[in-house]
N, C-alpha and C positions, 0 to 999 in steps of 0.2 A: 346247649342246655341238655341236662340227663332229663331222659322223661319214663326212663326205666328204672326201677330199685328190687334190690333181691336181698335176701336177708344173709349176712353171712357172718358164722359162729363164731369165727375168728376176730371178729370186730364188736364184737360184742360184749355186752358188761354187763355184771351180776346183778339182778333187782331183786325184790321182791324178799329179806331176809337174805339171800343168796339162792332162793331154790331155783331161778329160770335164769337163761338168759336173756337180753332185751335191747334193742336198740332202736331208735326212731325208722319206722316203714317210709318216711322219704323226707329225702337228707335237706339240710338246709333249712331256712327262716319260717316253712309254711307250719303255722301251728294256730289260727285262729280261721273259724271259730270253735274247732276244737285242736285237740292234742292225740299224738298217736304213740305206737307203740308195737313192735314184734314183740312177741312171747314163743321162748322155744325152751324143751326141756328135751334132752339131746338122748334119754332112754327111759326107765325107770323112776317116777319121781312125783311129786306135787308140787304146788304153787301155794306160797302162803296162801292161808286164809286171811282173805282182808273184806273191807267195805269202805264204801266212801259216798260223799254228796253228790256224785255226777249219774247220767246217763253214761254206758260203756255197751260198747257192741263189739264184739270176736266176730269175723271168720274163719274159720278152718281152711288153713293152705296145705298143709302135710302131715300125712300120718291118721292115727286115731285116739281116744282117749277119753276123758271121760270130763264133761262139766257138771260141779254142784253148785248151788246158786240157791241160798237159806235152807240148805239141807235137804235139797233135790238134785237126784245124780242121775242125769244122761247119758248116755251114749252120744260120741258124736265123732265125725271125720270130715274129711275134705269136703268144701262147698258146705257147711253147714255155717249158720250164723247165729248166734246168741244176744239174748236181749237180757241185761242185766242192768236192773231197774236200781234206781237210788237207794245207798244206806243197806242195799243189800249182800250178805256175806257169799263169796264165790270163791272155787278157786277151780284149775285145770287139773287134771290128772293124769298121767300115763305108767302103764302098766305093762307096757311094751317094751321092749330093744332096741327100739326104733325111734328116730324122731319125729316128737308131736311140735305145730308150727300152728300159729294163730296171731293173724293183727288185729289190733286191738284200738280201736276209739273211744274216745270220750269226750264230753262236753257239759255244761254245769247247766242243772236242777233249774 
């Protein structure tokens, strides 16, 4: 059994509109009692603006960039974690050359 996962870009598949890419943070059946999720934007870029009914928490694995969450924009890089509340409009930012990396959970209201 793998009890390792790494995110990798090559395997990866376009979400979000197409502006990230994204692929489940560990592979296989485990998805209850939430859902997961890599988010990577590979330089220069944003993440849709969306919202939705669930609880959703980001940490920062690579790089730096910026989160807004109902039109509050942070700073944010590695080891940071985000708390982004229900029905609330969010999205990632990078503004760098660099790749920005963030897993991502959720789980229902």
């Amino acid at each position: 059994m793998n009890y390792v996962y790494r995110f990798q870009p090559e395997q990866a598949a376009r979400a979000h509109e197409g502006t990230i890419l994204a692929a489940p943070v560990i592979e296989g059946e485990m998805r209850e009692p939430f859902d997961h999720a890599w988010g990577y934007l590979a330089g220069p870029g944003e993440m849709e603006r969306h919202a939705h009914p669930t609880y959703e928490v980001y940490l920062v694995v690579a790089g730096s960039g910026f989160v807004e969450v109902d039109g509050v924009r942070q700073a944010v890089t590695v080891g940071d974690v985000i708390n982004i509340p229900p029905n609330a409009q969010h999205t990632m930012i990078n503004e760098r050359d660099e790749p920005f990396q963030w897993a991502a959970f959720w789980w229902s209201a």
